[in-house]
C-alpha positions in Angstrom: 121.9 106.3 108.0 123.3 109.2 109.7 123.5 112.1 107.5 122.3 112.6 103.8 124.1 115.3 101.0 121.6 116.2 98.1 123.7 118.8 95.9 122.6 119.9 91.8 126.0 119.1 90.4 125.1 121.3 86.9 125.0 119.5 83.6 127.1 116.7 85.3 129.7 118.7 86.5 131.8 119.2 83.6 135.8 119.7 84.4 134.7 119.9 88.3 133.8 116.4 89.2 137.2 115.7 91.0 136.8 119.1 92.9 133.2 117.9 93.9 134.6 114.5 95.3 136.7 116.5 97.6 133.7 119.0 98.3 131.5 116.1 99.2 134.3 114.3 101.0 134.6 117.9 103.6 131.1 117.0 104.6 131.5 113.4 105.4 128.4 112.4 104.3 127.3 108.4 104.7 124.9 108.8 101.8 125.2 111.3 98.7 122.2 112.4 96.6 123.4 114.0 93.1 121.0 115.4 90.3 122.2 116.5 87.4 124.7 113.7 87.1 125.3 112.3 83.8 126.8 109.0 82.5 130.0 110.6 81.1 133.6 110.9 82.3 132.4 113.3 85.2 129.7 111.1 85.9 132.4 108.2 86.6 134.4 110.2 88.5 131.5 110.2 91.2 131.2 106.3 90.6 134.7 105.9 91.5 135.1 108.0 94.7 131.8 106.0 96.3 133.7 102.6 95.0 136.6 103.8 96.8 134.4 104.8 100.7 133.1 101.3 99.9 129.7 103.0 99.0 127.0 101.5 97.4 125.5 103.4 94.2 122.9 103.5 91.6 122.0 106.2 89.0 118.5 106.5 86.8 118.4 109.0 83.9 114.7 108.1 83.2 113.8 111.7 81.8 114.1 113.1 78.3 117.8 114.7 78.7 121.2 113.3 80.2 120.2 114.5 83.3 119.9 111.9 85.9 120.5 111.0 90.0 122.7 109.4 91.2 122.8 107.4 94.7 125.6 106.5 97.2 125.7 105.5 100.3 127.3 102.9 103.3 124.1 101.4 104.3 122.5 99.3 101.8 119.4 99.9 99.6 117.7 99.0 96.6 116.1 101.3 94.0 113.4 101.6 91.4 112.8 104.5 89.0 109.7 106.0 90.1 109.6 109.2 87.2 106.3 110.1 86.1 106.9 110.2 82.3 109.9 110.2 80.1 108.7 113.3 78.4 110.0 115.6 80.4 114.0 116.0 81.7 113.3 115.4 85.1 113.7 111.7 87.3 112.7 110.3 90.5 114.6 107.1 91.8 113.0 105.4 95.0 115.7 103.8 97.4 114.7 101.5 100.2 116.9 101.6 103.1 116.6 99.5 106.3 114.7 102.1 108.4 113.9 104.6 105.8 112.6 105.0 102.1 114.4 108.0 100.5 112.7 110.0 97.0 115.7 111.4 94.6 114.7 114.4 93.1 115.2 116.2 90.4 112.5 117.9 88.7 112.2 119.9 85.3 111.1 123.5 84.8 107.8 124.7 84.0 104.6 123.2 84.7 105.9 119.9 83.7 106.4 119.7 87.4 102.9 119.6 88.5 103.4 115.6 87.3 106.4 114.8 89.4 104.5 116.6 92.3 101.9 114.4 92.0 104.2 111.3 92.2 105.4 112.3 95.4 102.1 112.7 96.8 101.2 109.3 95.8 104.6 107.9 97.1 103.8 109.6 100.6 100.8 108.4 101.1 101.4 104.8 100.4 104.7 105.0 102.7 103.0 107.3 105.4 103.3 104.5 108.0 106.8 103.9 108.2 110.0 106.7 107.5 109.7 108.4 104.8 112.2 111.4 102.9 112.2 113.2 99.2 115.0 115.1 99.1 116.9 117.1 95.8 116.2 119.6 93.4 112.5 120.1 92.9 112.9 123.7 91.2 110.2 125.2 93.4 109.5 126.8 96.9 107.0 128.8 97.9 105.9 131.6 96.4 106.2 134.1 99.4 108.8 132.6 101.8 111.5 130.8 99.3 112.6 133.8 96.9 114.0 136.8 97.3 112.0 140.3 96.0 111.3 141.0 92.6 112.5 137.5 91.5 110.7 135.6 89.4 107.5 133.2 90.4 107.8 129.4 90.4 105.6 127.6 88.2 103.6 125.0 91.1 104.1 126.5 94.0 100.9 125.1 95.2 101.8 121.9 94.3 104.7 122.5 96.0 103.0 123.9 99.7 100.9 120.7 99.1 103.5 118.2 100.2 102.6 119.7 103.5 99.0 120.1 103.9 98.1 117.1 101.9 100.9 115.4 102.0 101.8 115.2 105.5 105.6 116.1 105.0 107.7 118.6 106.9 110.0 120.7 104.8 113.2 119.8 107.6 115.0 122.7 106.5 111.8 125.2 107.6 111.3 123.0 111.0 115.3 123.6 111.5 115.3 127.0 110.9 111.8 128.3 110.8 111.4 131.8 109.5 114.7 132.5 107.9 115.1 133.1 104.3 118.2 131.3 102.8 118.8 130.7 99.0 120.3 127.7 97.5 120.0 129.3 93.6 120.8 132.9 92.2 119.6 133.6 89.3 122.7 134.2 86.8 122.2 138.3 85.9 120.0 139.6 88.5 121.3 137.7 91.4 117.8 137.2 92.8 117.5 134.5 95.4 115.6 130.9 95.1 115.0 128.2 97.7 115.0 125.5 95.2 116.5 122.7 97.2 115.2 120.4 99.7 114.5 117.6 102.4 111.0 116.7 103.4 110.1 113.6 106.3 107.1 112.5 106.8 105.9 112.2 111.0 107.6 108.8 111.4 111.0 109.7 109.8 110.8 113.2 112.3 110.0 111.3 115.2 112.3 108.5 114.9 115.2 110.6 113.5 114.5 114.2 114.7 116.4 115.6 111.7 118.5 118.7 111.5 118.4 120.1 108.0 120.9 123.1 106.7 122.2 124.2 103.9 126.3 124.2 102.7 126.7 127.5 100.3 130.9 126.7 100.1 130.4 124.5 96.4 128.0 127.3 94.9 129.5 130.3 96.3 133.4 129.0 94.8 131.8 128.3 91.1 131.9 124.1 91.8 128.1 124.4 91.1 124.9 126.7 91.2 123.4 124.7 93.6 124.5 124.9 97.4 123.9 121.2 98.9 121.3 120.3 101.2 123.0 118.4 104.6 120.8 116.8 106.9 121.9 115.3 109.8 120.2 111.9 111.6 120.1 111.4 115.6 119.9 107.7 116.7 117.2 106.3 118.7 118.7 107.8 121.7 118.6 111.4 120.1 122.3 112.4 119.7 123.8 112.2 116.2 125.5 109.6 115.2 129.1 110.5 114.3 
């Protein structure tokens, strides 16, 4: 795997899927993580443009609304639904990959979170030995760092700073970047800046991949979506990235 694109595609993209495809096509990403996606005509759009790059693909819409993920990529993989409960709108699909298991995330609102945080502690920790990544929409950050002043406070952000300390899982785009402040969500009226979108890797995936995460504002910032996309990009085992 050489680079992975996670990007909220809003309520399944509506008339915009085709203008997506070519978003997602500008990045040349070998494996695509959608949330949001949807089992409708937009929905088979994306199906169609990873048939046609020869790309694997699965989707699970395990939560409560149409709202699902949906996976594609050139390596292989296999997936299971890992979402904590059906009762709330949010999934989680596992993928194993030859040299790495990835987490796709989307997470609802609320504190109906704190359940799907929990799950990805639990998924860490049993894959802590070998390369591990969650990556998506989790709907949180942390409370001081990840939004911009006066904006509203998440709902678990402690769950959220837990993937580190308990977790043992680096937030790439932080180890990238560091201190910056960079938002991947406005909110609609006020404009006030959220860092609601993410990679993490646990120590094996960092050392094996040293991981270089960033974030694409060109699909948000044009009206394709609210979400910018995450992009992290994979170095080989002799440290340059693999083009």
């Amino acid at each position: 795997m050489r680079s992975i694109v996670a990007l909220n595609i809003r309520a399944g993209a509506r008339t915009h899927a085709a203008d997506l495809c070519r978003y997602l096509d500008s990045l040349h990403p070998d494996t695509v993580l959608l949330t949001e996606w949807r089992d409708n005509a937009g929905g088979r759009t994306f199906v169609s443009w990873a048939e046609g790059r020869d790309m694997g693909y699965a989707s699970t819409t395990g939560g409560c609304t149409p709202n699902g993920v949906f996976l594609a990529s050139l390596d292989p993989f296999v997936t299971e639904s890992a979402t904590p409960t059906a009762q709330s709108a949010g999934c989680l699909m596992l993928a194993r990959f030859p040299c790495v298991t990835l987490l796709a995330c989307y997470f609802p609102q609320l504190k109906a979170k704190a359940l799907f945080f929990e799950r990805c502690l639990e998924l860490a920790a049993q894959h802590q030995a070998a390369s591990f990544v969650l990556a998506g929409d989790l709907n949180t950050g942390n409370q001081l760092a990840d939004r911009s002043e006066g904006a509203g406070k998440y709902y678990c952000s402690d769950h959220f700073d837990r993937l580190t300390w308990a977790g043992g899982l680096s937030d790439l785009w932080r180890l990238t970047n560091g201190d910056c402040r960079e938002w991947t969500w406005l909110s609609p009226q006020k404009k006030n800046g959220f860092r609601i979108d993410h990679a993490f890797g646990n120590g094996a995936s960092v050392a094996a991949a040293a991981p270089i995460c960033t974030y694409d504002h060109r699909a948000r910032e044009t009206g394709l979506t609210d979400h910018s996309a995450v992009v992290v990009q994979i170095s080989d085992a002799a440290g340059q990235p693999r083009r």
